[in-house]
C-alpha positions in Angstrom: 15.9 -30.6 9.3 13.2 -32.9 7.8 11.0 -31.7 10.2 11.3 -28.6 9.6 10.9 -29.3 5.8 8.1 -31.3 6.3 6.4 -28.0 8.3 7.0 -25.6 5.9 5.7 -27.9 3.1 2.4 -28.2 5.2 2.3 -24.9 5.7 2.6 -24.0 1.9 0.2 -27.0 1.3 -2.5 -25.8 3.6 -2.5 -21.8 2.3 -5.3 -22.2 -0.3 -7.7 -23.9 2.5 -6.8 -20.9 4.8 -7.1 -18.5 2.4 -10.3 -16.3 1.7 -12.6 -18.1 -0.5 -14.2 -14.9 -1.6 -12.9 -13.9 -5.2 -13.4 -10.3 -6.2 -15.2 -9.8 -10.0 -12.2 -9.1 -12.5 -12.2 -5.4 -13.3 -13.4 -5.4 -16.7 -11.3 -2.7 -19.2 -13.0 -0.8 -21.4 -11.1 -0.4 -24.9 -11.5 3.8 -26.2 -12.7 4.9 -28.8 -15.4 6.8 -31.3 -18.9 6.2 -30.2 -18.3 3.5 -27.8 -21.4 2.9 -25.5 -20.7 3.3 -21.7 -23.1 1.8 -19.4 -22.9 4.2 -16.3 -24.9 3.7 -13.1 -22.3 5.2 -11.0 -19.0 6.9 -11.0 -16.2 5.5 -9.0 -13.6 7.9 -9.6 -12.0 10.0 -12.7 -9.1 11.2 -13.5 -8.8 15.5 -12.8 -7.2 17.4 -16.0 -8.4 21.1 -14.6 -4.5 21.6 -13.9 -3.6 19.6 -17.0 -2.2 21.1 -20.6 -2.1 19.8 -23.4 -3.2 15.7 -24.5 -2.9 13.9 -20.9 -3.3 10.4 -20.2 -6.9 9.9 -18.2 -9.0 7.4 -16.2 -12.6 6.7 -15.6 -14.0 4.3 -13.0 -17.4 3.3 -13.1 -20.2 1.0 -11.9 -22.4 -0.5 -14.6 -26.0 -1.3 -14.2 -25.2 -5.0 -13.2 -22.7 -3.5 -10.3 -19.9 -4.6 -12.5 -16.8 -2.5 -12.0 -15.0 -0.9 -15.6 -12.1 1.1 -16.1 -11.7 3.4 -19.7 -8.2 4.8 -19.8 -8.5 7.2 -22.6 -6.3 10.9 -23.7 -7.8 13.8 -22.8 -6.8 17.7 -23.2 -5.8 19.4 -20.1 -7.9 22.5 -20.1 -5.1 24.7 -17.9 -2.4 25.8 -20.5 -0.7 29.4 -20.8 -1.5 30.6 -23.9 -5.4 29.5 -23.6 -5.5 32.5 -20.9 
């Protein structure tokens, strides 16, 4: 049993040294609101509201100019509702 104990507490001990070293950039979160600036190189992804109605929750991912990945979660009106037809 203390061998085993002693293994597995190597194991654990080692995991760090094993692991990637690599670290992704944090994702940096953009805080909505009036006039805020946006500096877009590239759109990742974005959230589509063409079947949406009414105030929807959203999501834009984007690149910046120093490759630094954001995310602006903002409301948006879903342009697809009955009585707009």
């Amino acid at each position: 049993m203390k061998m085993f104990t002693f293994g597995l507490a190597a194991l654990l001990a080692s995991g760090p040294a094993l692991a990637d070293t690599q670290t992704a950039a944090p994702v940096i979160h953009d805080k909505p609101g009036f006039f805020v600036h946006l500096d877009v190189a590239k759109e990742l992804t974005s959230t589509d509201i063409t079947q949406a109605c009414g105030i929807v929750p959203a999501r834009f991912t984007y690149l910046d100019a120093q490759g630094r990945e954001h995310v602006l979660d903002y409301q948006a009106q879903g342009v697809w509702c009955i009585s707009d037809h």
